[in-house]
C-alpha atoms as one frame of an Amber mdcrd trajectory, in Angstrom:
protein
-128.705  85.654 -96.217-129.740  83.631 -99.378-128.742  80.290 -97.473-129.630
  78.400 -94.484-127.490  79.307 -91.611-127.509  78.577 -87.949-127.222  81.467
 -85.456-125.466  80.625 -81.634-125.818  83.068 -78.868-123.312  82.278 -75.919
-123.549  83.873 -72.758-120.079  83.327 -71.422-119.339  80.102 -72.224-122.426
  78.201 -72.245-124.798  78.401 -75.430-128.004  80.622 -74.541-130.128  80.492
 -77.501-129.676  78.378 -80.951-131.792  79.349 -83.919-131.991  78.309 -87.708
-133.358  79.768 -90.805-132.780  81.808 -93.595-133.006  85.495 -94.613-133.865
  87.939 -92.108-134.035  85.626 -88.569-135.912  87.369 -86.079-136.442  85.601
 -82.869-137.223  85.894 -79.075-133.896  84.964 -76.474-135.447  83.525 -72.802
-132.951  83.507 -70.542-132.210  82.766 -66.922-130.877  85.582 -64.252-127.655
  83.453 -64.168-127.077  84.079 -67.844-127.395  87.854 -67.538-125.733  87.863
 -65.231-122.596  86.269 -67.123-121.659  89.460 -68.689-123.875  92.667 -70.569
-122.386  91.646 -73.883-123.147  88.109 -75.693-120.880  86.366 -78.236-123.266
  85.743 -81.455-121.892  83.421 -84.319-123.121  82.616 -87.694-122.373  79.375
 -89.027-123.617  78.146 -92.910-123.934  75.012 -94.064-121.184  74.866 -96.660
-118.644  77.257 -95.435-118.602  77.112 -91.799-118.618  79.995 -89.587-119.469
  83.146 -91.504-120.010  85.432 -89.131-119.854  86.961 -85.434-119.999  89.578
 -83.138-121.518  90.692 -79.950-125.095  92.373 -78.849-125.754  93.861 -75.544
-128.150  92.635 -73.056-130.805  94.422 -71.754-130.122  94.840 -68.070-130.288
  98.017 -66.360-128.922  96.872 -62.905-127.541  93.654 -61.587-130.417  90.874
 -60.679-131.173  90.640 -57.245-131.703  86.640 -56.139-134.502  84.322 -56.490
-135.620  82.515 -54.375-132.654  79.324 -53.955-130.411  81.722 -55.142-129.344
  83.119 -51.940-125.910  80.584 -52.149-125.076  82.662 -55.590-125.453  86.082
 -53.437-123.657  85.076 -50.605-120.981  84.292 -53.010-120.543  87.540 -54.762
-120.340  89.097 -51.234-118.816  87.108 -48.787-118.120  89.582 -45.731-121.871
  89.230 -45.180-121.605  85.111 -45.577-118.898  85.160 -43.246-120.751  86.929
 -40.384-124.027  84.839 -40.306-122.893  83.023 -37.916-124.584  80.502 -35.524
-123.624  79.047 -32.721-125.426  75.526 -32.366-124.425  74.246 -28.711-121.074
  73.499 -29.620-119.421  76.616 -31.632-120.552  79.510 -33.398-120.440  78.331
 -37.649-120.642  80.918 -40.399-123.399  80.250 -43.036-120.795  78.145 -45.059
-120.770  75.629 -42.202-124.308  75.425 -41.385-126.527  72.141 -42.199-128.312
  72.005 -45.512-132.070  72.422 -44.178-130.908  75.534 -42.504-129.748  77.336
 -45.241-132.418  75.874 -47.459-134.686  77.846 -44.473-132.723  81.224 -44.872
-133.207  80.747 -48.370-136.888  80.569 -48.208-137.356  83.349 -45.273-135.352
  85.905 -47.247-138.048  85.258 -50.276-140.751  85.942 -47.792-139.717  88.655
 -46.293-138.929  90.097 -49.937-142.220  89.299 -50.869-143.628  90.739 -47.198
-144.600  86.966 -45.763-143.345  87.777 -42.466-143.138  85.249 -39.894-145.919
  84.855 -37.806-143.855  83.227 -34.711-145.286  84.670 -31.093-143.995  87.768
 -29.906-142.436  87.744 -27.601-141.115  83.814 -27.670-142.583  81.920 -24.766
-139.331  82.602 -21.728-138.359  78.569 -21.742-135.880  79.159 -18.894-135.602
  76.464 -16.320-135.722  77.287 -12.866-133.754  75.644  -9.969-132.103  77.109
  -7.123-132.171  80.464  -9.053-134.044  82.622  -7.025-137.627  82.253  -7.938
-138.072  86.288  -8.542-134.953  86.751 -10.462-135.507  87.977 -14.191-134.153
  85.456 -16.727-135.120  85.159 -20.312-134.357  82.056 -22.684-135.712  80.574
 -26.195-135.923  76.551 -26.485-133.142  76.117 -29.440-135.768  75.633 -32.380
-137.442  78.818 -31.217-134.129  80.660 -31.530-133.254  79.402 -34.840-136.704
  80.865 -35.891-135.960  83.848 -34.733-132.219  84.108 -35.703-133.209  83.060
 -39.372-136.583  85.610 -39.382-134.089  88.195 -38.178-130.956  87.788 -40.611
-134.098  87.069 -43.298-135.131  90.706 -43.175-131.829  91.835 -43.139-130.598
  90.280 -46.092-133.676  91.494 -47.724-133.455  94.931 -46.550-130.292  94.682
 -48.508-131.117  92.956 -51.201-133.835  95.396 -52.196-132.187  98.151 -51.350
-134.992  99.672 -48.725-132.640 101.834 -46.939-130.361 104.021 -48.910-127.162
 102.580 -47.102-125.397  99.379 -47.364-123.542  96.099 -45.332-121.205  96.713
 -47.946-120.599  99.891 -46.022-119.710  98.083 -42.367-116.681  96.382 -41.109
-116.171  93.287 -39.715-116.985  94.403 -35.852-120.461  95.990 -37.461-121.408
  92.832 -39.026-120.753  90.551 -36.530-123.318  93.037 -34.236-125.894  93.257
 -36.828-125.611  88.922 -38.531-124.541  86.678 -35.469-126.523  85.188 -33.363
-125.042  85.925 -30.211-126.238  89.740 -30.850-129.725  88.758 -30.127-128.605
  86.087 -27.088-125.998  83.551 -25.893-126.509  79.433 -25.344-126.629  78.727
 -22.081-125.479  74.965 -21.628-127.027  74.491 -18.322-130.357  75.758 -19.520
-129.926  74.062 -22.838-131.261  77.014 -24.495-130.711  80.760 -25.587-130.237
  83.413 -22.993-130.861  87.043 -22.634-127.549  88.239 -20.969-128.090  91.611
 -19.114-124.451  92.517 -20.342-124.581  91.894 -23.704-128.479  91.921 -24.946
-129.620  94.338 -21.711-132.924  93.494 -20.248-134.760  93.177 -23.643-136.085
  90.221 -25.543-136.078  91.116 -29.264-138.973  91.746 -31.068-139.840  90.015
 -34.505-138.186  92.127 -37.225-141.375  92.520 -38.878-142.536  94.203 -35.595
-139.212  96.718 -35.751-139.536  97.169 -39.672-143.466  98.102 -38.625-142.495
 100.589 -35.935-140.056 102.281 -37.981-142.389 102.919 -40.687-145.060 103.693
 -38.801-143.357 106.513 -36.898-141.945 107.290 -40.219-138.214 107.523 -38.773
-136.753 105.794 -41.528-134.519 108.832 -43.165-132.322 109.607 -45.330-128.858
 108.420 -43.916-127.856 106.407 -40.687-127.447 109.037 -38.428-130.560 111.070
 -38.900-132.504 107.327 -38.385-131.082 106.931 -34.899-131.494 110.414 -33.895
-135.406 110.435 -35.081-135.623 106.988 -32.698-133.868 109.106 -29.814-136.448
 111.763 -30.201-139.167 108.926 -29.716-137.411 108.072 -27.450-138.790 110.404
 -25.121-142.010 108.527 -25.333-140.257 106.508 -22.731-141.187 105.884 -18.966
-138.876 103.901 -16.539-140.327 101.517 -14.514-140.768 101.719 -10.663-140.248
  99.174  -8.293-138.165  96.264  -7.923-135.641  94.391 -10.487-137.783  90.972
 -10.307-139.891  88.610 -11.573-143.629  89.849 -10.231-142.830  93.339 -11.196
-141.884  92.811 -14.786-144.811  90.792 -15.451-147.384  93.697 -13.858-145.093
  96.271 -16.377-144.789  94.066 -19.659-147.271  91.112 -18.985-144.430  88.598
 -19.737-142.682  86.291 -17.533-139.023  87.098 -18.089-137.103  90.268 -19.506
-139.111  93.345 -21.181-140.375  92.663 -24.671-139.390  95.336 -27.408-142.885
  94.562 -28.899-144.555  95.110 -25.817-142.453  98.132 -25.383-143.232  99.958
 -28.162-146.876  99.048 -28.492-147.216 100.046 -24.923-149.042  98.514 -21.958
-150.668  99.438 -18.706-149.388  98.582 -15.198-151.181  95.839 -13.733-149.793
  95.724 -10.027-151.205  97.364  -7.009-147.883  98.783  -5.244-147.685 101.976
  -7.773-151.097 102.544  -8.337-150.876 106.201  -6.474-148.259 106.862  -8.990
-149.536 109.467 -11.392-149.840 107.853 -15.191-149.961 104.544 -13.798-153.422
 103.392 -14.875-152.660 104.775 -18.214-151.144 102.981 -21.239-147.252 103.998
 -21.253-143.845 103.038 -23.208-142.616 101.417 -20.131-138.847 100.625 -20.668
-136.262  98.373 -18.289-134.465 101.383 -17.544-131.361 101.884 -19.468-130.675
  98.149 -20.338-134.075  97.664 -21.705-133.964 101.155 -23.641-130.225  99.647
 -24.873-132.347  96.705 -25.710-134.800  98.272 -27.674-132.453 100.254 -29.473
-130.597  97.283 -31.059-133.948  95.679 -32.053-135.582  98.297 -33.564-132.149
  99.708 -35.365-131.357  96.374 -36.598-134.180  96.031 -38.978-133.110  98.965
 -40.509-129.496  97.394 -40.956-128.069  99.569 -38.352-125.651  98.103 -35.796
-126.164  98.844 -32.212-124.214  97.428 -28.954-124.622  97.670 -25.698-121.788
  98.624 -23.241-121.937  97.824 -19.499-120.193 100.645 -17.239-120.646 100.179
 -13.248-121.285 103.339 -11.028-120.870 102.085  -7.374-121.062  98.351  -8.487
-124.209  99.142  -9.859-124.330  98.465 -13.774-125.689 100.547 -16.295-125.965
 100.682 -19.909-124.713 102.764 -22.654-125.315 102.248 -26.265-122.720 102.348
 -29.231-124.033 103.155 -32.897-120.623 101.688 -34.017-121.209 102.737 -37.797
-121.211 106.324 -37.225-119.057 106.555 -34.286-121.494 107.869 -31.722-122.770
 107.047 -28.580-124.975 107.866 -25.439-123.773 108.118 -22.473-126.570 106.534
 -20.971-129.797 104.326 -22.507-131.713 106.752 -19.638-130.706 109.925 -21.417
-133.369 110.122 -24.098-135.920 110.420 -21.377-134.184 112.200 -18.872-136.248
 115.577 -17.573-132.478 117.201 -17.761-132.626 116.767 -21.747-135.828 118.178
 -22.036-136.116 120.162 -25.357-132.965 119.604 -26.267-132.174 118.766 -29.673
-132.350 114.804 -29.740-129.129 115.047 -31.914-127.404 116.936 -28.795-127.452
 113.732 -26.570-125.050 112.094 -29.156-120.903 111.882 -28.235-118.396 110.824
 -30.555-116.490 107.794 -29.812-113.222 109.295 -28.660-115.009 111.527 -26.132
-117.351 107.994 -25.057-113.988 106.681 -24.446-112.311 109.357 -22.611-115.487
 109.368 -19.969-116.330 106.022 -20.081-114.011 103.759 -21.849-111.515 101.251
 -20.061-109.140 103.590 -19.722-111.012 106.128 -17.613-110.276 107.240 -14.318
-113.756 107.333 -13.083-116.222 105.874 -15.669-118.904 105.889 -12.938-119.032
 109.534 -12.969-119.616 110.145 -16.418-122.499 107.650 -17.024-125.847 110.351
 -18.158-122.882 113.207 -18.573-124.092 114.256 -21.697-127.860 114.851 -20.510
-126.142 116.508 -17.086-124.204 118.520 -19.589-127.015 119.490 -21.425-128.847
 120.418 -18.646-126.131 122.512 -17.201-126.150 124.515 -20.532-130.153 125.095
 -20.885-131.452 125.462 -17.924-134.557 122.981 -18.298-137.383 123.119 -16.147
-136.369 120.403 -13.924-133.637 122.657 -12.525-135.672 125.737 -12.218-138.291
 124.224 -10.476-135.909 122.740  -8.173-133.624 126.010  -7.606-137.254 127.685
  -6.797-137.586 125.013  -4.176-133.976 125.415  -2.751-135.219 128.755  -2.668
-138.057 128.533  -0.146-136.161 126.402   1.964-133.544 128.200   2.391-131.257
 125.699   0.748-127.370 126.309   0.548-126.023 125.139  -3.304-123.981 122.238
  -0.908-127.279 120.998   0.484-129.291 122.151  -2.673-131.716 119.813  -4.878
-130.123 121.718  -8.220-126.406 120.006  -6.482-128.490 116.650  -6.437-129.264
 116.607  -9.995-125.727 117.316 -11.048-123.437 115.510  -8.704-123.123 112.349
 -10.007-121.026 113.964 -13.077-120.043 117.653 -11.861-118.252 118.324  -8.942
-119.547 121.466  -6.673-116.203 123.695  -8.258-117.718 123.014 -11.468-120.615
 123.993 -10.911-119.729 127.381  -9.012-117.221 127.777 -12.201-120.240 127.559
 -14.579-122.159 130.175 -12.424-124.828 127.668 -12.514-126.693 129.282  -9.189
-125.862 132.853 -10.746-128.251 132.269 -14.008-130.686 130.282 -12.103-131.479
 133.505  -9.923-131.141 135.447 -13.465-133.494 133.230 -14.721-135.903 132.791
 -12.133-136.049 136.990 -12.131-136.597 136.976 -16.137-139.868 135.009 -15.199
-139.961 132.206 -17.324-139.895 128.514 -17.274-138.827 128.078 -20.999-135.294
 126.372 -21.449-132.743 129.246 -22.402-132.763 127.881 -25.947-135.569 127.551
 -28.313-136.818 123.906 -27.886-136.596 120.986 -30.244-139.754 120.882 -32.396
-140.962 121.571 -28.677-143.779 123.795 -27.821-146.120 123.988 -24.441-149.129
 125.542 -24.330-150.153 126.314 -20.557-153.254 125.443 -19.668-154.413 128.019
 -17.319-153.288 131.132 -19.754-155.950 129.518 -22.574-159.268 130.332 -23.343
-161.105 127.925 -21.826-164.821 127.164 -22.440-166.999 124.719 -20.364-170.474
 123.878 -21.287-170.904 123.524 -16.998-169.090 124.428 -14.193-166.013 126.448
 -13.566-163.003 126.187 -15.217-159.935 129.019 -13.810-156.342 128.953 -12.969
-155.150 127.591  -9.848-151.798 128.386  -8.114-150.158 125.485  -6.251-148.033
 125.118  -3.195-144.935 123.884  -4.371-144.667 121.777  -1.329-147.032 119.408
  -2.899-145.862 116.328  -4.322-144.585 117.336  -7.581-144.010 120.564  -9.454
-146.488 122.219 -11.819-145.113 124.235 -14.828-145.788 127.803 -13.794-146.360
 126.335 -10.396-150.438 126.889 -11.262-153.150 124.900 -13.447-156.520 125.054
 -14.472-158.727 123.898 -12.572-162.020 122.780 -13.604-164.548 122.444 -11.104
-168.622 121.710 -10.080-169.476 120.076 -12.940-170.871 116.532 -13.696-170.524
 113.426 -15.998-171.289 114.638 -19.392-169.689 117.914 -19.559-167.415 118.920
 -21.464-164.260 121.544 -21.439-162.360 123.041 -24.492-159.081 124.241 -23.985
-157.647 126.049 -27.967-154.274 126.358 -29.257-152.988 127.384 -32.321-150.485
 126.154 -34.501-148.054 128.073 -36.867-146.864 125.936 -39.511-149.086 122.378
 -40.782-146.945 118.894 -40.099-147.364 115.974 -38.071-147.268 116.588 -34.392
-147.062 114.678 -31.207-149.859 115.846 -28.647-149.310 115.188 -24.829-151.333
 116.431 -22.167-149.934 116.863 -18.462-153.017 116.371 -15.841-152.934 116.996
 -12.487-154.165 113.870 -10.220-155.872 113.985  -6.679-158.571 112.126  -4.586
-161.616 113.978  -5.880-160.236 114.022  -9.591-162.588 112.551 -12.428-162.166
 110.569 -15.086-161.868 112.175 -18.760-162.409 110.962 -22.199-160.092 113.327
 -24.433-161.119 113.904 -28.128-159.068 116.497 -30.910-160.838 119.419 -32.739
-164.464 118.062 -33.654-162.849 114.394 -34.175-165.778 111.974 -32.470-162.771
 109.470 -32.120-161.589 109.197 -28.380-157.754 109.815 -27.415-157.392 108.369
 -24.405-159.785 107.649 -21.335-157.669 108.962 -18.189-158.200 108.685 -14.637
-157.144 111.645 -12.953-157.331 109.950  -8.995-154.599 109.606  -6.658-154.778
 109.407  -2.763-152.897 112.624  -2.836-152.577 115.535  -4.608-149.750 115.186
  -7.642-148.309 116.264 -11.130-148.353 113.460 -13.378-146.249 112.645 -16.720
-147.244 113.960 -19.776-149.249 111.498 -21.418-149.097 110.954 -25.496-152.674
 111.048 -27.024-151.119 109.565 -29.947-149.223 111.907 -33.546-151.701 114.121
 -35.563-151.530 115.483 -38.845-152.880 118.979 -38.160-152.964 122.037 -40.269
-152.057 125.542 -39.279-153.829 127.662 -37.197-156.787 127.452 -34.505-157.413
 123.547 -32.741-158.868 122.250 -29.598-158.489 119.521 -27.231-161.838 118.671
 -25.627-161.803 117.389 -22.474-165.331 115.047 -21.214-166.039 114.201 -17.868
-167.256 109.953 -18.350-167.140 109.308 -14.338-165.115 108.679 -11.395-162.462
 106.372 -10.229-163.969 103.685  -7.960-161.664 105.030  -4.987-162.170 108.708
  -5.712-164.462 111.137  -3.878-167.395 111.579  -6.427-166.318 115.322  -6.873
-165.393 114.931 -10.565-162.522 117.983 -10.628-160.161 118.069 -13.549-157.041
 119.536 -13.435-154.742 120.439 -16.611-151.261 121.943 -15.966-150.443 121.877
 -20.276-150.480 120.628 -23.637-147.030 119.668 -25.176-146.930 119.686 -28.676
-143.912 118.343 -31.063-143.213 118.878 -34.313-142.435 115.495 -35.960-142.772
 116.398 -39.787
């Protein structure tokens, strides 16, 4: 232009940039997220200073995808998606308040927790929060669990914090936008992680509604997930990559109280999910004969602290989980609902259980209508069906567990009414079933095929038995042993290798090969007795030590596989080396090792 004009840029209504000058104006626009945000186009008009407006029209703003918030932006989020506003919701003593209702400092706190845990400042609150409960004429070894009310605001905001940012930066490829009402409430409120408890003045674990779990820290969950890289690529496959960790899991022994929750978890109160899935060793003295009970084990509450568990971890990936309390002889159990895809288990024990072994994790799963048809209100006998789904597994594959125990029944002469196998599946099959299902007809075809492998191909799943392997010693003896099966416990094969006359410093190699490269879980299965060493266990030519096992016990057993941790390994030839460091203090200096197998599954 040959005059001097004055160029407006308006972004919505309000005026975004002015500029003067003449010619050919070049000039740079800054601009806040709050005016992109107004709209992609911006009104642009030219106004001279004779003649008025002589000019305008539109340009498009550069903005690929919407802005997510700054930090004191959260309110202007919330707005644009108030479902999510609607379900943070805290109950402070008196009534539960959405986020609209709470007090200025606390959503000035949300505010700045969602910006750290966008920027990966995570809270660095204890974890587990000290158990605050108040004891009076509670019985003194009764498990309670409760937060003083500023600890549980911590943790409530921390939690919500990640979830909103989850969200917000889009770390999972689904939405909240995707949930209803029912799945928000599970995943925002505050009574999903625990209740207030008026007469304790403070926040309770309730065994009903939270099981017999304290949360863990998000940042602990979001950790876990990532480092067991089950984060996938939809809901579903997510929750059944945690079931197949799952297994990983060992009930506890012993008593529902106080003392014996502490010598599991080291806390005073309900198991922590960071505890949990970190692992810890068994401190007590009543199970130390137990095999795997010196070693360092995912020790779970049972099925309300695997229900627990599930929610916490789950819930930093913005996955709702409830728990769902279902009584079998007045006793009550958990199940667990993953409400946003409409599946269940029929019991928090199943992922565990030695009747799902190498089943497809995926295969423990029900859909809703069946969970409510065995175990919903309307059911005629709920307390039957609670673990059906692992029983029904079971009854399909065959698993070890029930071979071994038919070849028991066997040798002692054991009608199917008085049978072991009937044990197993009575609490959901009645004997008719059973005989229907010609479950004692394939056990004895089977049993005369002469293997111990499930009748279908395992999930991911391989053993490698211990006394069929080439194993070198550099002193001693090292051969297969068969075992009385009226020993306490049952041997794959019903045999092991058994390494023998040898001293501290030796060393045993037992090979296996594997077919395709990936990430694998290793286990090992020992056998324990009085005169059994203590091993250091070490992978290929890896100086790095597994695990450091005692293999005493006053009596002769077959313990638990125990995890020596996931392992990138390529295909073909490996070795687990096996190095005698000792002797239990209690064990008769004979230093025998015993190895029934190596368990190997495919995680990636």
């Amino acid at each position: 232009m040959d005059e001097p004009v004055s160029v407006t840029l308006y972004g919505g209504a309000a005026a975004v940039h002015h500029e003067q000058g003449q010619g050919q104006i070049a000039f740079t626009v800054t601009a806040t997220r709050d005016q992109i945000a107004a709209g992609s186009e911006w009104a642009v008009i030219v106004t001279g200073n004779r003649r008025g407006t002589v000019g305008r029209g539109t340009i498009t703003v550069d903005a690929p995808e919407p802005p997510a918030p700054e930090a004191g932006a959260l309110d202007t989020w919330l707005r644009d998606h108030p479902a999510v506003a609607f379900h943070l919701t805290w109950n402070d003593g008196e009534r539960s308040r959405s986020y609209s209702a709470w007090p200025a400092e606390m959503r000035a706190a949300l505010g700045s927790a969602v910006e750290a845990a966008r920027t990966g400042r995570f809270s660095q609150a204890d974890d587990p929060p000290a158990n605050a409960w108040k004891r009076a004429s509670d019985d003194p070894d009764a498990v309670h669990t409760a937060f003083a009310p500023d600890v549980a605001r911590a943790l409530y905001i921390a939690t919500v914090a990640h979830s909103l940012a989850v969200e917000i930066d889009r770390r999972v490829p689904w939405s909240l936008d995707d949930l209803n009402g029912d799945e928000l409430e599970t995943l925002l409120a505050s009574s999903s992680l625990f209740g207030w408890n008026p007469e304790q003045r403070g926040y309770e674990i309730s065994e009903f509604d939270h099981g017999w779990a304290a949360p863990a820290q998000p940042a602990t969950s979001w950790a876990f997930l990532q480092q067991q890289r089950l984060l996938a690529s939809s809901r579903i496959d997510t929750i059944v990559a945690l079931i197949g960790w799952g297994r990983n899991l060992t009930h506890f022994a012993g008593p529902v109280s106080r003392q014996n929750f502490r010598e599991h978890w080291g806390y005073d109160g309900d198991m922590p999910v960071a505890r949990a899935l970190a692992g810890t060793r068994y401190t007590g003295t009543v199970f130390a004969s137990i095999p795997g009970y010196d070693a360092v084990r995912h020790y779970t509450a049972g099925c309300q602290g695997t229900a627990g568990l599930f929610a916490s971890v789950l819930r930093a990936a913005n996955i709702p989980v409830r728990l769902r309390s279902v009584s079998n002889d007045s006793t009550p159990h958990a199940t667990i609902l993953f409400l946003s895809e409409d599946r269940a288990l029929s019991h928090g024990d199943d992922p565990y259980s030695l009747l799902s072994e190498g089943a497809p994790p995926g295969d423990l799963l029900i859909d809703l209508s069946t969970y409510e048809k065995w175990l919903g209100s309307t059911s005629k006998d709920a307390g039957r069906y609670i673990g059906r789904q692992s029983q029904a597994l079971a009854l399909q594959r065959l698993p070890p567990i029930v071979r071994r125990t038919h070849e028991r029944d066997r040798q002692q002469g054991l009608a199917p009414e008085q049978s072991g196998v009937y044990a197993l599946f009575k609490g959901s099959y009645f004997m008719a079933e059973l005989l229907e299902a010609r479950l004692w007809e394939r056990l004895e075809l089977a049993r005369t095929a002469g293997t111990d492998a499930p009748v279908a191909a395992p999930y991911s799943d391989r053993w490698f038995e211990a006394e069929s392997a080439s194993a070198t010693v550099t002193a001693g003896t090292a051969a297969p042993q068969p075992l009385d099966p009226a020993l306490l416990g049952l041997w794959r094969n019903q045999q092991q290798l058994r390494w023998s006359d040898a001293r501290p410093g030796a060393e045993l190699s037992l090979p296996f090969d594997i077919a395709e490269s990936g990430t694998y879980r290793v286990s090992v299965r020992f056998t324990r007795a009085p005169d059994y060493a203590v091993v250091a266990v070490r992978l290929d030519d890896q100086p790095a030590t597994l695990d450091r096992v005692s293999l005493y016990a006053p009596q002769m057993v077959a313990a638990d596989p125990l995890t020596m941790g996931d392992h990138t390994l390529t295909g073909g030839p490996h070795r687990l080396r096996f190095t005698i460091v000792g002797a239990h203090p209690l064990a008769k200096p004979d230093y025998v090792v015993g190895i029934d197998a190596i368990r190997l599954e495919r995680l990636k």
